[in-house]
C-alpha positions in Angstrom: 35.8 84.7 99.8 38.8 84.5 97.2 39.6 88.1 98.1 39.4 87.6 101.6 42.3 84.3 101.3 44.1 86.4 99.0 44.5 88.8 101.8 45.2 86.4 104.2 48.1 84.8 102.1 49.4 88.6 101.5 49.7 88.8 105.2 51.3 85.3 106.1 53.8 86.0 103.8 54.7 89.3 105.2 54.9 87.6 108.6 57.0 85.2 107.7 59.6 87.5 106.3 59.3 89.1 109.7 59.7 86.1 111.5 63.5 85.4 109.3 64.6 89.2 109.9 63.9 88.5 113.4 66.0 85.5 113.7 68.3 86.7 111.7 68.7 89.7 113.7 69.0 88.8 117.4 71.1 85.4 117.5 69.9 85.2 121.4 65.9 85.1 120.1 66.2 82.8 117.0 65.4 79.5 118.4 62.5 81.4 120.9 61.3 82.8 117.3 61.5 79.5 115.1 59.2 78.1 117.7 57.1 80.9 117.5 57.0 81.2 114.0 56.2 77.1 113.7 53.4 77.6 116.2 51.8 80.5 113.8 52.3 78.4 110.5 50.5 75.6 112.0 47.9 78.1 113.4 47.5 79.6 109.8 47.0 75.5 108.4 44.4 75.0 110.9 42.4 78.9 109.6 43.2 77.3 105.7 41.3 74.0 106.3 38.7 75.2 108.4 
């Protein structure tokens, strides 16, 4: 199990950086990828407490 959330925490940090060079990017998308970004952080809360 502690190898499997220290994978998971590996990857949710990769995808966040993803998420800020994507709004950083393409000013049209940023507010479209802040929501989306939210949305998968909350997502990722709900897979932690679970």
């Amino acid at each position: 199990k502690a190898r499997k959330r220290l994978s998971q925490s590996q990857s949710v940090k990769v995808n966040h950086s993803l998420f800020i060079k994507a709004s950083l990017s393409d000013d049209n998308d940023a507010i479209s990828c802040v929501i989306n970004s939210h949305a998968y952080w909350i997502l990722v809360a709900q897979n932690m407490q679970s």
